[in-house]
C-alpha positions in Angstrom: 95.3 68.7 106.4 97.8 70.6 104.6 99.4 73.7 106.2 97.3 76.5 104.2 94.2 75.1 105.0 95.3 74.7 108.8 96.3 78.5 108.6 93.2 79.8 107.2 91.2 77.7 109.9 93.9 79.6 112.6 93.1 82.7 111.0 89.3 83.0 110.0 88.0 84.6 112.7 90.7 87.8 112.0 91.0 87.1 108.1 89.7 85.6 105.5 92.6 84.5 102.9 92.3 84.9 99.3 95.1 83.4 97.6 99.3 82.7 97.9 101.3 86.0 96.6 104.3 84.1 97.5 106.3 81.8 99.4 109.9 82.3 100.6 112.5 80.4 102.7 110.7 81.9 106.1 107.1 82.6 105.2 104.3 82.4 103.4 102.4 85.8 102.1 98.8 85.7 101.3 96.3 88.3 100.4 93.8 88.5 102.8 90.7 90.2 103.9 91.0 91.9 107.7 87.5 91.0 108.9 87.4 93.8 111.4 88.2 96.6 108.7 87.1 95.0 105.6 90.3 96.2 104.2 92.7 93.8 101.7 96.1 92.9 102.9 99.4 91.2 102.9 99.1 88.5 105.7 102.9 87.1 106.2 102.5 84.0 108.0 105.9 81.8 109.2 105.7 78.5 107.8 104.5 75.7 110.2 108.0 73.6 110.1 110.0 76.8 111.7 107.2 77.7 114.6 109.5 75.9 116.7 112.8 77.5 115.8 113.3 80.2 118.2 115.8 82.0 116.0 113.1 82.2 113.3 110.3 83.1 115.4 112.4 86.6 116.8 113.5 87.5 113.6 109.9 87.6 112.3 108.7 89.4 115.9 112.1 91.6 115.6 110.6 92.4 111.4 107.5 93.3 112.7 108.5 95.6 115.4 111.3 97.3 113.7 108.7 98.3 110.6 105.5 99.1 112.7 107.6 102.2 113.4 108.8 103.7 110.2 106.0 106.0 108.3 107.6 106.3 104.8 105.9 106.1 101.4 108.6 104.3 100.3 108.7 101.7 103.0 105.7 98.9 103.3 103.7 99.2 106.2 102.9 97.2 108.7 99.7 97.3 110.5 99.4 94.4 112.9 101.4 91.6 114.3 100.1 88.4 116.5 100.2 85.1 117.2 97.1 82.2 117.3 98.4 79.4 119.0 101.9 78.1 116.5 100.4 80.5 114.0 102.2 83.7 113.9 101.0 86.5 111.1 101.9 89.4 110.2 99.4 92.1 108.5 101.0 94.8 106.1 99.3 97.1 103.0 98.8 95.3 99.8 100.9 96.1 97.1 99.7 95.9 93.5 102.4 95.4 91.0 105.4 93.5 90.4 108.9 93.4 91.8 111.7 95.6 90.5 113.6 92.1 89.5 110.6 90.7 87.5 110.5 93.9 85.9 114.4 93.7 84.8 113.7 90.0 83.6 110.6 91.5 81.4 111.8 94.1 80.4 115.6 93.8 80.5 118.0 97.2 80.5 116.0 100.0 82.1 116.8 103.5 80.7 118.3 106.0 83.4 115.1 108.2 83.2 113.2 105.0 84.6 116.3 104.1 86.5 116.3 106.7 89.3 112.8 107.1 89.1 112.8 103.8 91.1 116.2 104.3 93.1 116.1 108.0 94.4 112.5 107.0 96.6 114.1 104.2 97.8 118.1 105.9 98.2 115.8 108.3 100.6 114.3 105.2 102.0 117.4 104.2 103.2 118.1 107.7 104.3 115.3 106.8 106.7 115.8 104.6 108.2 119.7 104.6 108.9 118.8 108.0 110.7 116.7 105.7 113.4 119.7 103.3 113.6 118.3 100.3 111.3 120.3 98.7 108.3 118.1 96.6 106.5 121.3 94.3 105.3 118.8 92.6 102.4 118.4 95.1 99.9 117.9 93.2 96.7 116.0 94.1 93.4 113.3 91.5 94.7 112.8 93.4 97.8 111.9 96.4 96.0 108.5 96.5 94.7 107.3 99.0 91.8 103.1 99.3 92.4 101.3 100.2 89.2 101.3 104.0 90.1 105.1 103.7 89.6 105.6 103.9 93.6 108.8 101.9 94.9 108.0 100.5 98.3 111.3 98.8 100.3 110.2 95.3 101.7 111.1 92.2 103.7 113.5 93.1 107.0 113.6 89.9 107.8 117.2 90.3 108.9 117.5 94.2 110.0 119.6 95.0 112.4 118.5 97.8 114.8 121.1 99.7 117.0 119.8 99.3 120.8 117.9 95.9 120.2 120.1 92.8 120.8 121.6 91.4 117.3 119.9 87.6 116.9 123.5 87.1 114.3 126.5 85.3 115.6 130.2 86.4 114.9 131.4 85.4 111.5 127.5 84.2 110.3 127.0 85.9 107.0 123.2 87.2 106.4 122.0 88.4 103.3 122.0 87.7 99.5 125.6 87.1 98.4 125.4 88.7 95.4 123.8 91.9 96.8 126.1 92.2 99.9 128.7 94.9 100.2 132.4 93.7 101.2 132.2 94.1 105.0 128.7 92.2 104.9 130.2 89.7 103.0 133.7 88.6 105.6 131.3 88.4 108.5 133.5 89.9 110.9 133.0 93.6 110.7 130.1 95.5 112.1 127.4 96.6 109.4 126.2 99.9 109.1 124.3 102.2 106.4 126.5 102.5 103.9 126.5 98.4 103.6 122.9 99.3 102.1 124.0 101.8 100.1 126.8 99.5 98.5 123.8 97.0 97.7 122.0 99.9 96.3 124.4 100.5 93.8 124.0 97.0 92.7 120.7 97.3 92.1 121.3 100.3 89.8 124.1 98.4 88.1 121.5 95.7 87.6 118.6 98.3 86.3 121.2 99.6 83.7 122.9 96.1 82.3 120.7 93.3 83.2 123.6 92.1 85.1 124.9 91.8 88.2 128.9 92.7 88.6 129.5 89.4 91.0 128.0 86.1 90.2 129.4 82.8 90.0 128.3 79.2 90.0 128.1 78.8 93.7 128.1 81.5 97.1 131.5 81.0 98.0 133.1 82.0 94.5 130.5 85.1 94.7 131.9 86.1 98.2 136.0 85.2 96.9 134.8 88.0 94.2 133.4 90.5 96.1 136.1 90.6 98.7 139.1 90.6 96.1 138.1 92.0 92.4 136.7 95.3 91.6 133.4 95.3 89.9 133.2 96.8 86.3 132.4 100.2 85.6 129.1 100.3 84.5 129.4 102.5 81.6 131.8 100.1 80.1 128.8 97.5 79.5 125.9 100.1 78.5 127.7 103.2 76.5 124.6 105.1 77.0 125.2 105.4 81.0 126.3 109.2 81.2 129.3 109.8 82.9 127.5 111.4 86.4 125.6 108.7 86.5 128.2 106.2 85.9 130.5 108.1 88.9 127.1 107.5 91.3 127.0 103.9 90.7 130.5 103.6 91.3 130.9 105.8 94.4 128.1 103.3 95.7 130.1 100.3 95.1 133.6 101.3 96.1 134.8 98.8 98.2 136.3 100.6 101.1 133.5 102.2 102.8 135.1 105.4 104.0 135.2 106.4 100.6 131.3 105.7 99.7 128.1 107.6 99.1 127.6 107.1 102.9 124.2 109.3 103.2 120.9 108.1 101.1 119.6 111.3 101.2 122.7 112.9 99.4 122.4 110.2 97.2 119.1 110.7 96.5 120.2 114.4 95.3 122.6 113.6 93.3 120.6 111.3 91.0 117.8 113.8 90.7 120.2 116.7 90.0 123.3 115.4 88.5 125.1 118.6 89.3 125.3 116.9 93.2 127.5 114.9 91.8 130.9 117.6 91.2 130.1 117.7 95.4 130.6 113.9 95.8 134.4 112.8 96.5 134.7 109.3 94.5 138.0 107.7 93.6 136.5 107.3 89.4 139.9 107.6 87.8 141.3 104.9 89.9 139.0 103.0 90.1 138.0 102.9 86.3 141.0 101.7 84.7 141.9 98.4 83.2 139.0 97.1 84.0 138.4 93.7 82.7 134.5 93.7 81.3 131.9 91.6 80.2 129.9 92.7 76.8 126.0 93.2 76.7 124.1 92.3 73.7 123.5 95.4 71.9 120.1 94.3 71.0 119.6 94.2 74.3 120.3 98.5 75.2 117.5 100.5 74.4 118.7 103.6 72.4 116.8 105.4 70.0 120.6 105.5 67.4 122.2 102.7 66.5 125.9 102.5 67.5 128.1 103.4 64.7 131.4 101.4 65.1 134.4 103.0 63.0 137.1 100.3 61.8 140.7 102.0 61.7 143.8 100.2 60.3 146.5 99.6 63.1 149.7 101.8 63.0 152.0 99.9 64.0 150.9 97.8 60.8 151.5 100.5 59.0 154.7 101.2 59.9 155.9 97.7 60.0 155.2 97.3 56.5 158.5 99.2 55.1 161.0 97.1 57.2 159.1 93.7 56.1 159.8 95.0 52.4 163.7 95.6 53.3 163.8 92.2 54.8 162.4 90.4 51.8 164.7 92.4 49.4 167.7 91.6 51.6 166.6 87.6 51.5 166.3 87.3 47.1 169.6 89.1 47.1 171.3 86.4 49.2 169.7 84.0 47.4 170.7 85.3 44.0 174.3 85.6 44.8 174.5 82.0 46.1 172.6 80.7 43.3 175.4 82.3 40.7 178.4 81.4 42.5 177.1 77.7 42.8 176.3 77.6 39.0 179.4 79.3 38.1 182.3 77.5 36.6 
């Protein structure tokens, strides 16, 4: 018997499952039928292999607890949480759409409008939830779904961590996505709090706007090394289109020492739906901006409804190099000439 089919036999008498939405590292989802409500939902079930991993099994408990009290529109929500013998599930709303990542890979850049249309809701989110003492510490574009009314919904806290509950991480054990994870998330040594979501926030909206992600190397490690030590390029720098507000947001999100970020999802929320929020926001742009070392998007690849005239100017110091190469040539035929007639002459 393979482990579906052993679930849905766990389960039938609760729900009756319709199909695999996905499968991650910790769980399987499933869309379901809840017998007792006829309603459709997201049944998360932990797969069979980690039932006996206690680690697994509290995170999962710790997930459902933490999200059966938030009420947010932009947060999924959880409606029941249980356990039939190994089997433990986990009911949520089911979401119709597709994930903000799969919509980057189809679509590739997003536009700005379409940009903070998806960010602010979750930026306010976040705003949330770090009021109740909770950092989600896995904000990704995966974990960001975009429903087909357009609604962002902030998924998965598998790994939250929630002030007054006792942390399930060891010292110097990094959680997360590497790629996603702000500086202090990333050493393993220093307390989390909001504003390490925020920092993964601005990823996401330097994703949204180049298709790209400022860190990302062959393996985790290298990722981490880059994160910790290099400054991640201005966003403007690889999309010319990115206005300048906009550009100081992404980057006041991404600054890596934290006492200097957008520390407050709610501000940040302002600011990108009224960009004059942003002469309030104290971000170190100048400094941070300069000689940056960049990578190049495909321009095929930015949506823009001009094409991108590219003027070709001849280089000064050409220019005035030009004279003194002439003098030096002159002064070389002369010295030539005068040794050719004294070797010829008698």
């Amino acid at each position: 018997m393979d482990s579906d089919t052993g679930i849905r036999q766990a389960l039938e008498d609760k729900f009756e499952i319709l199909s695999v939405i996905g499968r991650g590292g910790m769980a399987t989802v499933y869309k379901a039928i809840q017998n007792s409500l006829n309603r459709v939902v997201a049944l998360k079930v932990i797969h069979p292999n980690l039932v006996h991993d206690r680690e697994f099994v509290d995170r999962f408990l710790r997930e459902a607890q933490v999200c059966g009290q938030l009420n947010h529109p932009n947060i999924v929500t959880v409606y029941d949480f249980g356990s039939v013998g190994t089997v433990h599930y986990m009911s949520m709303e089911y979401l119709d759409g597709v994930t903000l990542r799969d919509k980057i890979k189809s679509n590739g850049i997003l536009d700005v409008k379409e940009t903070i249309s998806y960010i602010a809701p979750i930026a306010q989110a976040l705003g949330y939830i770090h009021q109740r003492d909770i950092v989600h510490r896995d904000v990704k574009s995966s974990n960001i779904f975009i429903t087909n009314e357009g609604r962002s919904v902030l998924m998965d806290f598998g790994i939250v961590f929630s002030k007054g509950k006792e942390s399930l991480s060891q010292y110097g054990v990094v959680l997360g996505t590497p790629e996603y994870m702000s500086p202090e998330q990333a050493d393993g040594k220093t307390k989390v709090d909001g504003r390490s979501d925020i920092y993964s926030l601005g990823v996401i909206m330097f994703e949204c706007l180049t298709d790209s992600l400022p860190f990302k190397s062959d393996n985790h490690l290298a990722t981490l090394y880059q994160i910790l030590h290099e400054d991640p390029p201005v966003v403007n720098s690889l999309n010319p289109h990115i206005p300048l507000w906009l550009t100081k947001i992404v980057t006041g999100c991404m600054t890596k020492e934290r006492s200097l970020r957008i520390s407050n999802g709610i501000r940040l929320a302002e600011a990108l739906n009224n960009k004059r929020f942003t002469d309030n926001l104290t971000i170190q742009y100048t400094e941070f901006a300069k000689e940056q070392t960049t990578r190049k998007v495909e321009t095929t690849r930015i949506k823009s409804p001009t094409r991108i005239k590219i003027p070709i100017h001849i280089s000064k110091n050409m220019e005035l190099q030009r004279p003194f190469l002439v003098a030096i040539f002159l002064t070389l035929l002369v010295i030539l000439i005068t040794l050719g007639v004294l070797v010829l002459s008698p």
